[in-house]
TORRO-122195 format. One record per residue: y, x, z of N, C-alpha, C, O in turn. Coordinates in nm, 4 decimals. Layout:
BEGIN
<nc2 Y	nc1 X	nc3 Z	cac2 Y	cac1 X	cac3 Z	cc2 Y	cc1 X	cc3 Z	oc2 Y	oc1 X	oc3 Z> $
...
// end
This chain:
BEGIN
<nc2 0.3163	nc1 -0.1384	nc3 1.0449	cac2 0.4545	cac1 -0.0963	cac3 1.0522	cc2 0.5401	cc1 -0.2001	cc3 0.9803	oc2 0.5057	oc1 -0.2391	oc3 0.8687> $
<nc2 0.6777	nc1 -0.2581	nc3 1.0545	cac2 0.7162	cac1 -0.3393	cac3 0.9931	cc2 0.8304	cc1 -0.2766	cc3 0.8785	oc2 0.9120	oc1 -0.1846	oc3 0.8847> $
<nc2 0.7976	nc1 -0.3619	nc3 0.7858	cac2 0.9167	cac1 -0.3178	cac3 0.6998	cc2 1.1170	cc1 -0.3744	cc3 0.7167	oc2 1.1679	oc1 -0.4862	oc3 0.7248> $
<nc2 1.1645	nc1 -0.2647	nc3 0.7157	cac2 1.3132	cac1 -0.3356	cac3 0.7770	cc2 1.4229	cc1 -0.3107	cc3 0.6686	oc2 1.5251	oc1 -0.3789	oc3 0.6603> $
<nc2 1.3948	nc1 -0.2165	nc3 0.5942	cac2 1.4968	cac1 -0.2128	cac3 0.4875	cc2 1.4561	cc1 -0.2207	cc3 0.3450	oc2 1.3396	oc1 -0.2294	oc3 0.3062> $
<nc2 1.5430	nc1 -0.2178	nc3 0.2839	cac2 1.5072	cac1 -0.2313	cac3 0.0976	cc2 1.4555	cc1 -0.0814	cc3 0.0608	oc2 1.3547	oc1 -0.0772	oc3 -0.0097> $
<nc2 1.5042	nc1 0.0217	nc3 0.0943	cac2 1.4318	cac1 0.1395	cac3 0.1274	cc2 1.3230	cc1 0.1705	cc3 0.1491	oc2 1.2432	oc1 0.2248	oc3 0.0727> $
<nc2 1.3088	nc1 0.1370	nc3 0.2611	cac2 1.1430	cac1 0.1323	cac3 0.3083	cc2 1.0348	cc1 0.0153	cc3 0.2183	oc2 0.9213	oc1 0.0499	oc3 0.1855> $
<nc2 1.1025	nc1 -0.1551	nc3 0.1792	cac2 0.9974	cac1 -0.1587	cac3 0.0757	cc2 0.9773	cc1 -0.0783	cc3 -0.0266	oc2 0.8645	oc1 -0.0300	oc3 -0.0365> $
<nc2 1.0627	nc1 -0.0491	nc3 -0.1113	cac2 1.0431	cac1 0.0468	cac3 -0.2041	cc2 0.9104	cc1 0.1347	cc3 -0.1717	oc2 0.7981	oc1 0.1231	oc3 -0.2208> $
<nc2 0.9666	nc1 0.2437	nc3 -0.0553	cac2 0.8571	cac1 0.3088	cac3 -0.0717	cc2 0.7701	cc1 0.2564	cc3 -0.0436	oc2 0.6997	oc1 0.3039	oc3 -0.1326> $
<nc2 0.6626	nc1 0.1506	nc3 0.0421	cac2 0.5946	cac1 0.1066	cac3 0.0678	cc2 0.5293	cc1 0.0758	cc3 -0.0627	oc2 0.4260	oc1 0.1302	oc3 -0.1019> $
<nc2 0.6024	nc1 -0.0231	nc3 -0.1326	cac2 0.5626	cac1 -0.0906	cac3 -0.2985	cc2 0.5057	cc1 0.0375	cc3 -0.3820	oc2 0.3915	oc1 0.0409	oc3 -0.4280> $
<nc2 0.5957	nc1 0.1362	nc3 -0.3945	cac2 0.5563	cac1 0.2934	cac3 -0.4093	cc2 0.4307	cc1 0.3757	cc3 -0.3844	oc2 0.3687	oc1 0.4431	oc3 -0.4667> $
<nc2 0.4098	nc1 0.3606	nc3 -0.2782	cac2 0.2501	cac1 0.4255	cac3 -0.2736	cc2 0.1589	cc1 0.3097	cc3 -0.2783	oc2 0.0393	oc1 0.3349	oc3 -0.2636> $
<nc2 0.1900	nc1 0.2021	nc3 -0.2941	cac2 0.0278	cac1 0.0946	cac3 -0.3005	cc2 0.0683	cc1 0.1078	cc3 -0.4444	oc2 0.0002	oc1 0.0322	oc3 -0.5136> $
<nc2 0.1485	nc1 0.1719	nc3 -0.5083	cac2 0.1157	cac1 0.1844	cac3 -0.6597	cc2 0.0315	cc1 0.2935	cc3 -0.6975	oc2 -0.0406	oc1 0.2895	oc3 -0.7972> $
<nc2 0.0389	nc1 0.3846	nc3 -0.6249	cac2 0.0139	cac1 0.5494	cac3 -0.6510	cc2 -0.1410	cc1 0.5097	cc3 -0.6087	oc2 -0.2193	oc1 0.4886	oc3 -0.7013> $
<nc2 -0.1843	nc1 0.4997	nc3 -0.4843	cac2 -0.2953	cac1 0.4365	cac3 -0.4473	cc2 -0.3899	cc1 0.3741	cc3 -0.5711	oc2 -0.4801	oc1 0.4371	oc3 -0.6263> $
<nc2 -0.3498	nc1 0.2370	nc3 -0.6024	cac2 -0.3967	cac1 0.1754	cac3 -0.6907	cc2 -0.4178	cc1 0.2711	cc3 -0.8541	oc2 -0.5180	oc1 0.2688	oc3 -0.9256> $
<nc2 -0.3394	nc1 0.3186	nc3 -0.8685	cac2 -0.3074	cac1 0.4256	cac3 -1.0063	cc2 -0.4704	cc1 0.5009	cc3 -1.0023	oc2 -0.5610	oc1 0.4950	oc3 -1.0854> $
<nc2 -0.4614	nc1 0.5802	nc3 -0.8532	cac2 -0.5688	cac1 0.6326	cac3 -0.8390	cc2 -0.6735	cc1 0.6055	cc3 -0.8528	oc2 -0.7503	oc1 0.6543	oc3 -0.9357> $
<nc2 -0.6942	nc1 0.5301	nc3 -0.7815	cac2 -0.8479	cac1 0.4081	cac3 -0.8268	cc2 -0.8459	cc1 0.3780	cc3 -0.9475	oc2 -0.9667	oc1 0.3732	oc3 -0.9711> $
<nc2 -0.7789	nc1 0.3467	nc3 -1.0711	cac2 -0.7779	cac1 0.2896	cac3 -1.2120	cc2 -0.8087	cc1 0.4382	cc3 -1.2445	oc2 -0.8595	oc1 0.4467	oc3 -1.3564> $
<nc2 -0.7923	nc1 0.5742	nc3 -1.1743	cac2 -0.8210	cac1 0.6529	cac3 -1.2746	cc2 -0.9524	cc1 0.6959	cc3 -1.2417	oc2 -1.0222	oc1 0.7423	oc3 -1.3319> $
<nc2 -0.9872	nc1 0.6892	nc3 -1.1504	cac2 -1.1642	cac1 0.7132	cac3 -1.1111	cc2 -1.2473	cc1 0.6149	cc3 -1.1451	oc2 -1.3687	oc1 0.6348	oc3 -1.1504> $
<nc2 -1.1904	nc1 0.4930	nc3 -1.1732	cac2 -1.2803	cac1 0.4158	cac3 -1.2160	cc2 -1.2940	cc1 0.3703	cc3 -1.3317	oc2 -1.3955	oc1 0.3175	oc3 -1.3772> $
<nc2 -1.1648	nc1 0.3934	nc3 -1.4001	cac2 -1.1746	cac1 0.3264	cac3 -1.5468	cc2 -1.0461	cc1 0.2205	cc3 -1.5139	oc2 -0.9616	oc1 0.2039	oc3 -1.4259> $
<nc2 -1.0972	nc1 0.1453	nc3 -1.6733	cac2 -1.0191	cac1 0.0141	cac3 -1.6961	cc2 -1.0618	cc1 -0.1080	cc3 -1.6101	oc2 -1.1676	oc1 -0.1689	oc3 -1.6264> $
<nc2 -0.9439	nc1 -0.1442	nc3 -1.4930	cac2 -1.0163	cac1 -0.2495	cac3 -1.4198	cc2 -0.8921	cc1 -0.3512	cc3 -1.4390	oc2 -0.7879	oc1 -0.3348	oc3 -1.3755> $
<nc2 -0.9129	nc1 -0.4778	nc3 -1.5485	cac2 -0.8311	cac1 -0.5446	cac3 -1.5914	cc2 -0.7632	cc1 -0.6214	cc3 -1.4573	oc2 -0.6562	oc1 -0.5628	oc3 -1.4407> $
<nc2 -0.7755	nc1 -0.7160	nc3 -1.3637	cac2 -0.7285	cac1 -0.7233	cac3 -1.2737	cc2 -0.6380	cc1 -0.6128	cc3 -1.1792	oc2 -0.5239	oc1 -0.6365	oc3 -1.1397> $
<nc2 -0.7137	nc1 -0.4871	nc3 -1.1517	cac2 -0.5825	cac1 -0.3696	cac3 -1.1019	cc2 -0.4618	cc1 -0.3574	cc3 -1.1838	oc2 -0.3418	oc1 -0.3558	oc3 -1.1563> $
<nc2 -0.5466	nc1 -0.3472	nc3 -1.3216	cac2 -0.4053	cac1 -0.3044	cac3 -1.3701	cc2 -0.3209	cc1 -0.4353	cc3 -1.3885	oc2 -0.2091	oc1 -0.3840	oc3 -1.3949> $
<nc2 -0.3020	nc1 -0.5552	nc3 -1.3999	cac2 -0.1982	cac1 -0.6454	cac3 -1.4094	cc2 -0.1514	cc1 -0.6608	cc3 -1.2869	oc2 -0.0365	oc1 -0.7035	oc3 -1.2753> $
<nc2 -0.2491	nc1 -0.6217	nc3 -1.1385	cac2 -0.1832	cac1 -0.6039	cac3 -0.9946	cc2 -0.0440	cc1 -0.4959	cc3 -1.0591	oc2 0.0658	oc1 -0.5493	oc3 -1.0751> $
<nc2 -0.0606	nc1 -0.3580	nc3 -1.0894	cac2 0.0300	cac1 -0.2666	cac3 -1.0801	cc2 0.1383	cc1 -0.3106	cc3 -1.1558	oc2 0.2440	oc1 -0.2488	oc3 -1.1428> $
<nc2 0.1316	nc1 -0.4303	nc3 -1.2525	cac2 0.1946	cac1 -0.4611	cac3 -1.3106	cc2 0.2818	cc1 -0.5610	cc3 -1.2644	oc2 0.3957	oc1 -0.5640	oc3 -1.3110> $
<nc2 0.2480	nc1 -0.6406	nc3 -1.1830	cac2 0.3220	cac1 -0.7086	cac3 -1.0939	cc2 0.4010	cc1 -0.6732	cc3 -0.9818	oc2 0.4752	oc1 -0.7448	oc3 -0.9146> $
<nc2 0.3688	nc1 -0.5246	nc3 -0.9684	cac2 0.4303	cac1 -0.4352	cac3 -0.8082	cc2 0.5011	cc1 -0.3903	cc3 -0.8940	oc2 0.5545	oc1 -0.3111	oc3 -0.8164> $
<nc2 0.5496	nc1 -0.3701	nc3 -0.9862	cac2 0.6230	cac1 -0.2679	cac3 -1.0895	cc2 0.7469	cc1 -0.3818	cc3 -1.0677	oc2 0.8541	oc1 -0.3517	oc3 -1.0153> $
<nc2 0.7114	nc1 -0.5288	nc3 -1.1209	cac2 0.8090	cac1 -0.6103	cac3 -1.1807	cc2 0.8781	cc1 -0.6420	cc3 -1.0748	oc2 0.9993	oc1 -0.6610	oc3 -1.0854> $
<nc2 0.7992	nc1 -0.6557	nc3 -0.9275	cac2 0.8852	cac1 -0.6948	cac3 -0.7680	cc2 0.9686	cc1 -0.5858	cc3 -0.7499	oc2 1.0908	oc1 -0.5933	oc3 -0.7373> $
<nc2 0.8814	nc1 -0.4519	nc3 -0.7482	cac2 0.9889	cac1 -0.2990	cac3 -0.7252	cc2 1.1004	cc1 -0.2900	cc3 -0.8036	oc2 1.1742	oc1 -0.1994	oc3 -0.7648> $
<nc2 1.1489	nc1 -0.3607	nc3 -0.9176	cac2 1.2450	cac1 -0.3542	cac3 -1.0105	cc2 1.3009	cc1 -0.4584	cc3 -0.9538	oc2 1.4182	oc1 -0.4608	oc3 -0.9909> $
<nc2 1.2703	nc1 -0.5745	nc3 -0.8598	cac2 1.4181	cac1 -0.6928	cac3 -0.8162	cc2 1.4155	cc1 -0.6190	cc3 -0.6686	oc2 1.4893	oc1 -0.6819	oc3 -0.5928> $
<nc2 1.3614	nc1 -0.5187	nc3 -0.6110	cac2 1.3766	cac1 -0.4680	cac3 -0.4734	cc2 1.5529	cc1 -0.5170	cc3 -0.4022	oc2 1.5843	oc1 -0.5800	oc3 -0.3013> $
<nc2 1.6204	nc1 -0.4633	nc3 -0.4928	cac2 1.7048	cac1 -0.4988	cac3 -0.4827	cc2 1.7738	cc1 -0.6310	cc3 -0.4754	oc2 1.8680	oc1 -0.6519	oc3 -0.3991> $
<nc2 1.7463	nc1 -0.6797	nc3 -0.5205	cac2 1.8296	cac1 -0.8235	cac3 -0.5762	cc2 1.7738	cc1 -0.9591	cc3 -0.4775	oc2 1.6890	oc1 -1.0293	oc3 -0.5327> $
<nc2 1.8152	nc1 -0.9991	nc3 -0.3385	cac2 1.6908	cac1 -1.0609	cac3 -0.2555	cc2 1.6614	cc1 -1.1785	cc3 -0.3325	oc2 1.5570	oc1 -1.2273	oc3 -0.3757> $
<nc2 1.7564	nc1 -1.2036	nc3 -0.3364	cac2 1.7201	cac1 -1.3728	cac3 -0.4346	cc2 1.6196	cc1 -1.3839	cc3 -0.5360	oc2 1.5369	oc1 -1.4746	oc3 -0.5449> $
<nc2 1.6291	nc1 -1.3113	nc3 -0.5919	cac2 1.5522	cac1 -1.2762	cac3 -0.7164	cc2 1.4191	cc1 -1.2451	cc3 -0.7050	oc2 1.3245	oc1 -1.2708	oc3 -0.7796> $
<nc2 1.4283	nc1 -1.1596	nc3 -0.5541	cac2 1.2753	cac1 -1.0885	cac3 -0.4744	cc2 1.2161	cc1 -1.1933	cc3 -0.4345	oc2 1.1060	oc1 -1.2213	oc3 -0.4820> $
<nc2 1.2706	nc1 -1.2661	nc3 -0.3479	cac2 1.1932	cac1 -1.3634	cac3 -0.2837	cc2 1.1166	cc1 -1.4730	cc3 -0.3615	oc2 1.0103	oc1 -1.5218	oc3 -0.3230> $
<nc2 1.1910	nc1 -1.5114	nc3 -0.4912	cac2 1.1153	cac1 -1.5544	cac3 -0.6253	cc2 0.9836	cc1 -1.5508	cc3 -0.6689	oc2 0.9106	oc1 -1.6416	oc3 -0.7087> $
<nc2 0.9619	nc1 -1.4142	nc3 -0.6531	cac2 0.8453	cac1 -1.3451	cac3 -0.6684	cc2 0.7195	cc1 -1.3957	cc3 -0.5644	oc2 0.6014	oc1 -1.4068	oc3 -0.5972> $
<nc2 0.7713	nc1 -1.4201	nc3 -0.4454	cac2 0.6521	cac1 -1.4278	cac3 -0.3469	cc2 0.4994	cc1 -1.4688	cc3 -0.3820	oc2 0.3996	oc1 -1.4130	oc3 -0.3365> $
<nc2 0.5017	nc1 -1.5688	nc3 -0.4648	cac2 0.3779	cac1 -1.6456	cac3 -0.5206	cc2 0.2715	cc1 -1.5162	cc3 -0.6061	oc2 0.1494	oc1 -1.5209	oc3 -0.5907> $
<nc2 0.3503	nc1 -1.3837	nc3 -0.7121	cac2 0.3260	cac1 -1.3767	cac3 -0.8058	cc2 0.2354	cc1 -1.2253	cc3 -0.7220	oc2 0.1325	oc1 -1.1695	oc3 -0.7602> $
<nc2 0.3298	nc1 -1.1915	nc3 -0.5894	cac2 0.3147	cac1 -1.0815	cac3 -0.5183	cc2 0.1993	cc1 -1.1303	cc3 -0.4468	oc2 0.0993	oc1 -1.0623	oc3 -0.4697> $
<nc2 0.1819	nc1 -1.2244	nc3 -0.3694	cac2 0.1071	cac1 -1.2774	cac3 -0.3138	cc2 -0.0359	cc1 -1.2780	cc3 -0.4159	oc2 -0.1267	oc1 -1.2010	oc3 -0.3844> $
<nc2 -0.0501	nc1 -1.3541	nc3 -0.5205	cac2 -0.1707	cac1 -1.3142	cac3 -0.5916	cc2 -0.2160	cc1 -1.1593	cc3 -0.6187	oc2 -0.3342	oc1 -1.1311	oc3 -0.6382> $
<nc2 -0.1300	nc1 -1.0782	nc3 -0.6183	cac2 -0.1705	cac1 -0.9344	cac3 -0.6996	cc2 -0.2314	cc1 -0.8695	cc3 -0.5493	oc2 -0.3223	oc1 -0.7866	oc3 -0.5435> $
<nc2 -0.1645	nc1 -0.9233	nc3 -0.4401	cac2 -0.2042	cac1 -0.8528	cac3 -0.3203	cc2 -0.3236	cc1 -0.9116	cc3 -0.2982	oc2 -0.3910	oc1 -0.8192	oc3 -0.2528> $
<nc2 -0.3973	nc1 -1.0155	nc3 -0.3024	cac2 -0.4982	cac1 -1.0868	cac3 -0.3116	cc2 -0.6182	cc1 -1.0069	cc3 -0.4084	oc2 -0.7373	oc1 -0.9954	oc3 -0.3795> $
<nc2 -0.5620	nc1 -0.9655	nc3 -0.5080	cac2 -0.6137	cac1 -0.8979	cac3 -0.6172	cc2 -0.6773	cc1 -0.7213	cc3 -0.5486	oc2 -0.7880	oc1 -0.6681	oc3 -0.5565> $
<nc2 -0.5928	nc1 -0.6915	nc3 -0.5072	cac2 -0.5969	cac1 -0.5392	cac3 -0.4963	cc2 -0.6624	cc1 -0.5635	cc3 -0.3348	oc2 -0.7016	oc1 -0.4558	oc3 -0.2898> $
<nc2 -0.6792	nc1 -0.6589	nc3 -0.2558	cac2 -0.7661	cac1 -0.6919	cac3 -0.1124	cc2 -0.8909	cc1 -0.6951	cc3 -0.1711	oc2 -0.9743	oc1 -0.6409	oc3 -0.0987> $
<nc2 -0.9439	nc1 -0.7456	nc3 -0.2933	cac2 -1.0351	cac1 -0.8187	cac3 -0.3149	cc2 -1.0914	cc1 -0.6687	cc3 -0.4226	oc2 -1.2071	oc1 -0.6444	oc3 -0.3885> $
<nc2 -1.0533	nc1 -0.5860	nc3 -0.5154	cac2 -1.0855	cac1 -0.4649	cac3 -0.5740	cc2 -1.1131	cc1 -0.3678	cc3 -0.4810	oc2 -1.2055	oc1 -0.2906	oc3 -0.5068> $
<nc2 -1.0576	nc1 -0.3563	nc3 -0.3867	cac2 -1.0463	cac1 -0.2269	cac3 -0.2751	cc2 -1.0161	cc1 -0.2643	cc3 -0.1477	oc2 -0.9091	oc1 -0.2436	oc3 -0.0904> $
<nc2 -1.1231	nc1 -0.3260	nc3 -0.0994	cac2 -1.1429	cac1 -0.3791	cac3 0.0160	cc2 -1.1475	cc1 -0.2586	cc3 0.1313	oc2 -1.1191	oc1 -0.2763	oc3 0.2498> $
<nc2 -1.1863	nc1 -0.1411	nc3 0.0756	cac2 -1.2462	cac1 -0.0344	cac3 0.1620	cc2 -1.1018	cc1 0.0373	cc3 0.2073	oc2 -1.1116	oc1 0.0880	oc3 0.3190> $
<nc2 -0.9964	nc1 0.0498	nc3 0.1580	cac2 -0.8469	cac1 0.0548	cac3 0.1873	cc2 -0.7768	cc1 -0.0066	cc3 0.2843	oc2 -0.6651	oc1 -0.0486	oc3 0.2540> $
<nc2 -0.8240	nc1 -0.0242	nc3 0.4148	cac2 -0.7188	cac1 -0.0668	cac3 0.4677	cc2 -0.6228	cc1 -0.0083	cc3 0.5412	oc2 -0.5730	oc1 -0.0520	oc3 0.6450> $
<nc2 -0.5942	nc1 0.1069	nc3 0.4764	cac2 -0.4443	cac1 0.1090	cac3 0.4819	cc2 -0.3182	cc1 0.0593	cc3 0.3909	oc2 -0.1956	oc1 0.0699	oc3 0.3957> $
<nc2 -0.4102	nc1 0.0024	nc3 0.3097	cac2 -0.3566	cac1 -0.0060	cac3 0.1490	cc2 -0.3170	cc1 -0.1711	cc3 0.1931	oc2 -0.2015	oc1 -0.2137	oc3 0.1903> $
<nc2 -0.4188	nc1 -0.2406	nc3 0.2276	cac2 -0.4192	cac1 -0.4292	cac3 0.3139	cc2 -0.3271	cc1 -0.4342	cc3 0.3928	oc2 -0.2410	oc1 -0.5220	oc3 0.3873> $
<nc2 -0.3290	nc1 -0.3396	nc3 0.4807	cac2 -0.1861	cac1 -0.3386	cac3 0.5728	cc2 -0.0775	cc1 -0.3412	cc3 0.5159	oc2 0.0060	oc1 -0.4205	oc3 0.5596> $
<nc2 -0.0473	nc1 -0.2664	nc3 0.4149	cac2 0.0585	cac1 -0.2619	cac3 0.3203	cc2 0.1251	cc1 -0.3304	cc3 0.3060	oc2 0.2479	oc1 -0.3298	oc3 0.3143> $
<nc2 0.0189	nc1 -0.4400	nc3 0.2691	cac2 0.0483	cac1 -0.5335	cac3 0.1710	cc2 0.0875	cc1 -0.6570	cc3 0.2079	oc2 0.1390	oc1 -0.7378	oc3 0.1306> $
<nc2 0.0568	nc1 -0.6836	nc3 0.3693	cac2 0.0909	cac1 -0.7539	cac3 0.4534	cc2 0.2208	cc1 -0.7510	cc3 0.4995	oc2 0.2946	oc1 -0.8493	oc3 0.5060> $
<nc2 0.2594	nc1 -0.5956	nc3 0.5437	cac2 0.3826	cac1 -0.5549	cac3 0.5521	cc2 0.4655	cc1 -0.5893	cc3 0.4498	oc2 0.5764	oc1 -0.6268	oc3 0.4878> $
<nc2 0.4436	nc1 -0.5886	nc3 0.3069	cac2 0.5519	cac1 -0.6149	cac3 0.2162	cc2 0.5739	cc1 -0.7808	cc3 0.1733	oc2 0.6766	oc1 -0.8261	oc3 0.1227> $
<nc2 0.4378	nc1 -0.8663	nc3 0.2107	cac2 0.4479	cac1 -1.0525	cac3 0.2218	cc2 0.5438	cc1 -1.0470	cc3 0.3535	oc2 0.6519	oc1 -1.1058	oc3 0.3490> $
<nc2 0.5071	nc1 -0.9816	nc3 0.4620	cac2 0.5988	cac1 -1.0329	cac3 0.5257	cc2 0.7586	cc1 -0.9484	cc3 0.5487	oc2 0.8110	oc1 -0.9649	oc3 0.6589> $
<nc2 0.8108	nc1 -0.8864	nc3 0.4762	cac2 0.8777	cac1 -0.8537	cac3 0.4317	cc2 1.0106	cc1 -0.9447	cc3 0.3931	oc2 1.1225	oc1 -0.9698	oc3 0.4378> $
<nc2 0.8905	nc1 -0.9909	nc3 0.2351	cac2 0.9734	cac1 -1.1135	cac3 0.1374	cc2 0.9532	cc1 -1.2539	cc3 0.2505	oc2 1.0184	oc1 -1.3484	oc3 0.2062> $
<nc2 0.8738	nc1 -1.2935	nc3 0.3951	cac2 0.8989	cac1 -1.3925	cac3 0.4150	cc2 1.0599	cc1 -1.3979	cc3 0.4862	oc2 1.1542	oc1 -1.4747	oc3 0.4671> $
<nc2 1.0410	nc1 -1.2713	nc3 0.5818	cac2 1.1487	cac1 -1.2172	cac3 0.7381	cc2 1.2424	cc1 -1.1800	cc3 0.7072	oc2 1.3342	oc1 -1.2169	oc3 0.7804> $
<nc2 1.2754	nc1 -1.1067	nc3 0.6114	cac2 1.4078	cac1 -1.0429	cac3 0.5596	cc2 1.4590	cc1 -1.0419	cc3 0.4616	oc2 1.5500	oc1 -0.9618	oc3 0.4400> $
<nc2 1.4164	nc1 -1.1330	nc3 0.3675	cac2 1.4942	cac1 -1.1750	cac3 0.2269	cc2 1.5657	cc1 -1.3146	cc3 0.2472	oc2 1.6297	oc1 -1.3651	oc3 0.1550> $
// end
């Protein structure tokens, strides 16, 4: 699903947090997830601001790399995440 508004990333950014949350709580401390959620936190806070978003691409791009590579078995979660890179490439 493509993403078309600042709205819709949000929520998108939104549940691959909730998602991820989940997994950190069934599994424990997984130092890589959690600095992923920590990086979806810091993009969801410039959602707004494109200039500022598109900045980010490099930092989003690793954490999504991160959370492909922890929870591979998610792909609805990969799709996501694709949807929100190309997002920051198409519409910022």
């Amino acid at each position: 699903m493509a993403i078309l508004s600042v709205s819709e990333f949000e929520a998108v950014i939104g549940q691959a947090q909730m998602k991820i949350q989940k997994v950190l709580y069934e599994r424990g401390e997984v130092p890589p997830l959690q600095e992923a959620v920590r990086t979806l936190q810091k993009v969801e806070a410039l959602a707004r601001q494109p200039e500022k978003l598109k900045a980010t691409r490099d930092r989003l791009e690793a954490a999504a790399e991160t959370i492909r590579e922890e929870m591979s078995s998610y792909d609805d979660l990969r799709n996501d995440l694709w949807d929100l890179m190309d997002y920051l490439d198409y519409r910022c």
